[in-house]
C-alpha positions in Angstrom: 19.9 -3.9 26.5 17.8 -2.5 23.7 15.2 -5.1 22.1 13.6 -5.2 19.2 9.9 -5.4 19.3 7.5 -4.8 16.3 5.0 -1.9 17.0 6.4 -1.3 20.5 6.1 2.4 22.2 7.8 2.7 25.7 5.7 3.7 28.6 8.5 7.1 28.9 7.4 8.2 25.3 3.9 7.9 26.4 4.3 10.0 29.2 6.5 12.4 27.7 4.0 12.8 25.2 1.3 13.7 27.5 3.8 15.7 29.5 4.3 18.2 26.4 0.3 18.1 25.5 -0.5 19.6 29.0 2.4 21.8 28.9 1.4 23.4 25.5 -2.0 23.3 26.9 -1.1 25.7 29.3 0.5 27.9 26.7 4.5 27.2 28.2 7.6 26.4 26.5 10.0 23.6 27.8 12.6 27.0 28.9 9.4 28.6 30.6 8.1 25.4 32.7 11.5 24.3 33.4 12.4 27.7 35.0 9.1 27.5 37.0 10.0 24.2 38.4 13.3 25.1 39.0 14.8 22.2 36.6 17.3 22.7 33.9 15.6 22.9 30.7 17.4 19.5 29.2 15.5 17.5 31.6 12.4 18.4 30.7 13.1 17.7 27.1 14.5 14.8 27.8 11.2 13.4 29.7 8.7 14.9 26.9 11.2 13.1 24.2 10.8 9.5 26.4 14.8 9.7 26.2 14.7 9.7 30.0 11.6 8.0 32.4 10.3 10.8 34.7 10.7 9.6 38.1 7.8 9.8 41.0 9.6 13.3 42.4 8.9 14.3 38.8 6.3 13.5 38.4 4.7 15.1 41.9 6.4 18.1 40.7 4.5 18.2 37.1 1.4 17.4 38.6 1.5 19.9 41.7 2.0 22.6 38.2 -1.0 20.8 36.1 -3.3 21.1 39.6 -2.7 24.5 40.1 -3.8 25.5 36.1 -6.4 22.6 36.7 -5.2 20.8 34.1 -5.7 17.7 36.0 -8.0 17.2 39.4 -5.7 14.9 41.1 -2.3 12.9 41.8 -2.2 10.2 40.1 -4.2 12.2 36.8 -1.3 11.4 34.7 -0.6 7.7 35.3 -4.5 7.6 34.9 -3.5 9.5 31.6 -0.6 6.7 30.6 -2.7 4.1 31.8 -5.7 5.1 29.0 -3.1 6.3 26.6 -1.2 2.6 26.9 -4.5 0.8 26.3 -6.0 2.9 23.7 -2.5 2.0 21.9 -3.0 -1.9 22.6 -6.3 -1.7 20.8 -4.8 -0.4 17.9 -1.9 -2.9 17.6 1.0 -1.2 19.5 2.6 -3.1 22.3 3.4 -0.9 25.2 6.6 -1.7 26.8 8.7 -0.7 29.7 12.2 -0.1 28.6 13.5 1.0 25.3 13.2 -0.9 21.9 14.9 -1.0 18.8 12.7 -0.5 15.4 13.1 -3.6 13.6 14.9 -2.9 10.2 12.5 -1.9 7.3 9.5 -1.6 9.7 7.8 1.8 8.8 7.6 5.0 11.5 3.6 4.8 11.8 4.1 4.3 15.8 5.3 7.8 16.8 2.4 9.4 14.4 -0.2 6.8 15.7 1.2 7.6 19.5 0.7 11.2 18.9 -2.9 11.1 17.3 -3.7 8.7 20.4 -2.2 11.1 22.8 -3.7 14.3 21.4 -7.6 12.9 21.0 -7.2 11.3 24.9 -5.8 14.3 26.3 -8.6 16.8 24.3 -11.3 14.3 25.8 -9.3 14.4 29.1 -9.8 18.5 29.3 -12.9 19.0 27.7 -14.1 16.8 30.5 -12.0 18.4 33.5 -14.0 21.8 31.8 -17.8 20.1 32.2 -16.5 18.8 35.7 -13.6 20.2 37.4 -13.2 17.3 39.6 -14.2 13.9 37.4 -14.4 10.8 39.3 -12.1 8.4 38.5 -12.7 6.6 35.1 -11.8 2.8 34.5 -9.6 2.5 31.6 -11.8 0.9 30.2 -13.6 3.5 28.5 -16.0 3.4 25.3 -14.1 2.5 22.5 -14.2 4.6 19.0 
């Protein structure tokens, strides 16, 4: 059952969204990082569109490929990633949600842009620190506010 809830981004967009930040990070496109993960291509689009939710064996699998370019230091780096992603997005007036939601009629499209500015500055912070520090400690979400 869809719901409709104002300002509402689903946890799956979040994570897709981070999903295709590292994977442009590391310079891929969805056929090349697919192929090296042995998945069809579809999937993967699916999972950085939010149109499916990645599920723990996926991912393990993303993460083992964001350790090895040391794009992350640890499993668990990208739920750490949601986690700050989801809270950054509270702050500013989005309710995250588990599960889809409908856009109320007449409400304007300023989630998916404000998701993608909040995605792109956390995940920038995110490797500009795993650069100072290859292995961070774990950070509480949280984090100074902007």
């Amino acid at each position: 059952m869809i719901m409709s809830i104002p300002h509402a981004v689903d946890l799956s967009s979040i994570i897709g969204r981070i999903v295709a930040s590292l994977r442009q990070e590391l310079g891929l496109s969805q056929a090349a990082l697919s192929q090296r993960m042995q998945w069809d291509r579809s999937l993967l689009a699916r999972i950085e569109a939010g149109r499916n939710t990645a599920n723990i064996d996926n991912l393990f699998e993303l993460e083992e490929v964001f350790l090895a370019k040391d794009l992350i230091a640890s499993h668990g780096d990208l739920l750490e990633l949601c986690s700050r992603v989801a809270h950054e997005a509270e702050r500013r007036g989005l309710r995250p949600v588990v599960g889809r939601s409908a856009k109320p009629q007449g409400q304007p499209s300023v989630e998916t842009a404000t998701l993608d500015r909040i995605v792109a500055r956390i995940v920038d912070d995110w490797l500009e620190a795993m650069k100072e520090d290859p292995a961070p400690e774990p950070q509480s979400t949280r984090r100074r506010r902007r």
